[in-house]
N, C-alpha and C positions, 0 to 999 in steps of 0.2 A: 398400610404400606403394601405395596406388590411383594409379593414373596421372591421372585428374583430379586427387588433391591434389597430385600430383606437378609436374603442367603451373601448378599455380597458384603454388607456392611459387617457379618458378623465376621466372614473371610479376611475384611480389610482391617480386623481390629487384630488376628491372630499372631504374635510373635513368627518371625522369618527370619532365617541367613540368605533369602535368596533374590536375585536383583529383578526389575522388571523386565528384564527380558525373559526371565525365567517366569516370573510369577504371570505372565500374561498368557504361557498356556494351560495353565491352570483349570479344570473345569471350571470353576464358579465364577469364572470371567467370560471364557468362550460361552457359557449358559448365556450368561447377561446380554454378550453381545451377540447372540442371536434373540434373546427376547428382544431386544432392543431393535432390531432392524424391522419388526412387524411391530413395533408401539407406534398407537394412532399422534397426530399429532395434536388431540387433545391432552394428551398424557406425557407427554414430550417435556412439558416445562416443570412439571412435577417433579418428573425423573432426575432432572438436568441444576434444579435446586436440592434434591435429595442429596448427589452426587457433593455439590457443593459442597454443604453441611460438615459431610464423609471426609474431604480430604484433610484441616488441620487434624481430625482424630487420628488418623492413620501415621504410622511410621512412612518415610521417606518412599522407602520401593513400593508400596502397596501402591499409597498415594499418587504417587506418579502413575501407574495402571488406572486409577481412579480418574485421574487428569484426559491421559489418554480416551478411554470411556467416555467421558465430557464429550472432547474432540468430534467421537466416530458420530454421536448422539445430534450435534451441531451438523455435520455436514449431513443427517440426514433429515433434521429438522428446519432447519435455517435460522435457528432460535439464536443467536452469537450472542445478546448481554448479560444473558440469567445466569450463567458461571463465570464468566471474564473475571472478574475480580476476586474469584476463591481462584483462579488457577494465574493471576496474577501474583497475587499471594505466595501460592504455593511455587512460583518460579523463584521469587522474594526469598521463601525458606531455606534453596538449592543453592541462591548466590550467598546468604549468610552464613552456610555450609562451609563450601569453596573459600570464602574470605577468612575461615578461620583452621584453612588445612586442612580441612576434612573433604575427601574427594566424593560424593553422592555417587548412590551406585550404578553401576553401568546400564545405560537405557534414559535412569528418570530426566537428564534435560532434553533426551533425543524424544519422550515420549511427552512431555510436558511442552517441547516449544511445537510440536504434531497440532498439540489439542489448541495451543495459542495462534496458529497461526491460522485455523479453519476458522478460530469468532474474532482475528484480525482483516481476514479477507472480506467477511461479510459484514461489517459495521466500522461505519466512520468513527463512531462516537466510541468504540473501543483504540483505533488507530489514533485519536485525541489522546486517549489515556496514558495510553505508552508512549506518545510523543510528550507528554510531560515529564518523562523521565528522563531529565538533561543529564545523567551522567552513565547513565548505559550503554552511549557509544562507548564512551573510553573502556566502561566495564568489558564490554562486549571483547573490546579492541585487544584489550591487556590480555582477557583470555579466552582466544580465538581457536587454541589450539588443545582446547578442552572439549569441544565439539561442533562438529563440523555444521550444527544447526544453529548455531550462533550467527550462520552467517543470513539465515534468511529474516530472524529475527531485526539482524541490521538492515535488513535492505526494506523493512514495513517501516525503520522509524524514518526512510527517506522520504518515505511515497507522500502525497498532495494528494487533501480532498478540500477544494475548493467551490463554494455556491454560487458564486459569482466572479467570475474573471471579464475584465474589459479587453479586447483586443480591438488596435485604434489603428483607424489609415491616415496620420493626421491630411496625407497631401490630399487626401481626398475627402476629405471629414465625412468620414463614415465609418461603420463598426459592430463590431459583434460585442455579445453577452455571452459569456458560454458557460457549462459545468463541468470542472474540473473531478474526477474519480481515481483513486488509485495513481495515479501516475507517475513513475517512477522519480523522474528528473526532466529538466527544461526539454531538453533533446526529443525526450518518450514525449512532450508535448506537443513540440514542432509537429513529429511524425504524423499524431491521431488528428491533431489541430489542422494540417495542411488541405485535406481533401473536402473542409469542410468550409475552409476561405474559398478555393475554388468553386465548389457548388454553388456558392455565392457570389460571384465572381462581379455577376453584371449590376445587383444590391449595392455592391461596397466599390461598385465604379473602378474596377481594376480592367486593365484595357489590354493587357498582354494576354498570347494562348499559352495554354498550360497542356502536358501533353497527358493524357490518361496515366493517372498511380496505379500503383500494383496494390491490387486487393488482400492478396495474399501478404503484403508486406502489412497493410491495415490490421487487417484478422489477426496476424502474429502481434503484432502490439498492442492486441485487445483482450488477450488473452483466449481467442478463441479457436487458434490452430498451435499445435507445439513444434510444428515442422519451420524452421525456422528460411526465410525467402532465397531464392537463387541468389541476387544478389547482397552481401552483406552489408553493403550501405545506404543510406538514405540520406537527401540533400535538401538545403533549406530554397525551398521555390521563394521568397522573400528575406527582403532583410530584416533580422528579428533584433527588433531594442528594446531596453528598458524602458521605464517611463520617465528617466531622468534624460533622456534626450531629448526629448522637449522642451523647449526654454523658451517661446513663444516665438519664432524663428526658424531659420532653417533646423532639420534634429541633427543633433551631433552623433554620426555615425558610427564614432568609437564608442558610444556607449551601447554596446552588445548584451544580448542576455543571454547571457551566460551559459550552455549546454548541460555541464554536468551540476550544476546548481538542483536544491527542491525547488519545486515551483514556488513554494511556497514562503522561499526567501527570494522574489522578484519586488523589485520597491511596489510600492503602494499609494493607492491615489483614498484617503478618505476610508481604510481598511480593506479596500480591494484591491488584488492585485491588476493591475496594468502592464500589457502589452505593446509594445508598436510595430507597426508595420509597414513596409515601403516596397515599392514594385522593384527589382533587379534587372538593370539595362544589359544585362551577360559576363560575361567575364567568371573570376573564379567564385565558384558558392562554398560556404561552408557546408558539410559534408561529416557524418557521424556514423561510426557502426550499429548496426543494428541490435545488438547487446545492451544498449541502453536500453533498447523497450522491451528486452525481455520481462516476463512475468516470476513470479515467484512458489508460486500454487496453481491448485487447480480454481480455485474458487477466486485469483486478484484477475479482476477481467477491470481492465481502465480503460476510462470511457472519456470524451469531449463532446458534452452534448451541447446543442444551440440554445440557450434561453431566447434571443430574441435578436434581428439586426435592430441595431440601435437608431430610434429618433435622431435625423441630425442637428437638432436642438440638446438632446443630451450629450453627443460627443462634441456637441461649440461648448460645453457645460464644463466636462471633463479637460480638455484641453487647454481651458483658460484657467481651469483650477491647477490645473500640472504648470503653469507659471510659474518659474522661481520667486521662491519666497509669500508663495501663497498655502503651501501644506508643505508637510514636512513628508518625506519621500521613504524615510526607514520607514524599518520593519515594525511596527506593534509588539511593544515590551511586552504584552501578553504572549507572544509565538516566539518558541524557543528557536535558535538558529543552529542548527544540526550538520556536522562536516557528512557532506556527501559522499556516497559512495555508488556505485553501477551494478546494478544489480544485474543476473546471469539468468538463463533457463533454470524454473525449476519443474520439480517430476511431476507429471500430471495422471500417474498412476494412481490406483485404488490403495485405500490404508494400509491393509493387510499385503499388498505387493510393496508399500516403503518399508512395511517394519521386515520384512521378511530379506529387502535387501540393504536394510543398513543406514 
């Protein structure tokens, strides 16, 4: 064992009265976390299982410093599965705390959802995880005012990560594939989705000019500027349906998808999600603030990438399947259906400037 993890484990085992806010400036933590920013990343997953290990043995505030540690270790690794679930766990411990009146000490959820949210930004397959936790909205909900990091936790169990999304012209039967990343809600969809129908414009046989998008409104909803755009809204260049508007006929125009919905509760053709889409003669468009696509971290950067325009033999495929009464259009009992919420800018400051301000 390295002797820094060595020096800490014996640290994390030692009887405390003191909370982690306190216990994290501790030498044999600050030690750690300078060894740790110069660990190669062959050593990285070592460390990052070792850590794991550490946290049920630990009393509550240690643990949580321990949690944290994970955290710093991850965003400087990229490593995000090899702890998730000892610092899932160990959130599990905090809420079993809490539900039986005992308040954990000051810091451990603020430093615990830190460390949760660096290996939720960077793996789908951990944002699964915690999206099977169908009753942690409410949890989250009932006690919001416990702290104030409960709320970014809520806005990861919104976000859609999808492999495959259909988006359908039926009038023109043509269509994209595209990959869905992070994305907050329908809205934050439209926004990254939009400039990417247009690139494509003359493929998917759309015949109106579109007038140049603001980049900077892109970038801010990809998480890759935190300066949020001059102007605070952004409008639907088409008209966005579900896939229950299709009925083999003209689409039924009431049938909207939804803005503040996940994407990920858009009905579904065959386990994928389906889009549709129609050209706009002018008149009024719908129209959403920009807060929808804010990010949550540094590390939740959402993406809509192109898989492929589609054979128009697979969208005659698709659209004769979306017939009524040829597939069933809900949601896959498999995926939990999750009350939405709008997620807000979060800080994209270094660790050591969040914990420092709160």
């Amino acid at each position: 064992m390295f002797s820094e993890l060595a020096s800490l484990r014996i640290w994390c085992l030692l009887p405390t009265v003191l909370s982690p806010a306190d216990l994290v400036q501790e030498p044999e933590v600050q030690d750690f976390m300078d060894w740790t920013s110069e660990l190669s990343a062959e050593d990285a997953p070592e460390v990052l299982l070792a850590l794991a290990r550490m946290l049920p043995e630990a009393e509550v505030a240690p643990a949580s410093v321990l949690a944290l540690c994970c955290g710093a270790l991850v965003e400087q690794s990229g490593q995000a599965t090899l702890a998730f679930p000892a610092l899932l766990t160990h959130f599990q411990r905090l809420q079993e705390l809490l539900n039986t009146g005992v308040t954990p000490p000051a810091g451990a959820f603020r430093f615990t959802i830190m460390a949760l949210m660096a290996m939720l930004c960077r793996s789908a397959a951990n944002r699964r995880e915690l999206q099977q936790l169908t009753d942690l909205v409410e949890w989250l909900n009932v006690h919001e005012d416990v702290s104030d990091h409960f709320y970014y936790l809520a806005g990861m169990l919104q976000v859609s990560d999808e492999e495959s999304l259909y988006v359908l012209f039926p009038e023109q039967g043509t269509g994209l594939e595209v990959k869905v990343s992070q994305v907050n809600n329908v809205f934050h969809l439209f926004t990254l989705l939009q400039p990417l129908v247009v690139q494509h414009q003359a493929e998917l046989g759309l015949r109106r000019m579109y007038s140049a998008l603001d980049p900077h409104l892109l970038r801010y909803a990809q998480g890759l500027t935190a300066e949020p755009p001059e102007k605070d809204v952004d409008a639907a260049l088409f008209n966005w349906l579900n896939a229950a508007a299709y009925q083999g006929g003209p689409l039924d125009k009431l049938q909207m998808a939804w803005g503040d919905l996940p994407v990920r509760d858009l009905p579904r053709l065959q386990g994928r999600v389906v889009l549709l889409g129609t050209e706009l003669p002018g008149g009024p468009r719908r129209s959403w603030e920009v807060g929808f696509c804010a990010v949550l971290h540094g590390a939740h950067l959402p993406q809509v990438q192109l898989r492929q325009v589609l054979p128009p033999e697979t969208v005659r495929q698709a659209l004769q399947a979306l017939h009524p009464g040829s597939v069933n259009l809900g949601t896959p009992e498999d995926e939990a259906i999750l009350p939405s919420t709008t997620p807000s800018t979060a800080s994209r400051r270094s660790w050591w400037q969040r914990l420092i301000g709160g």
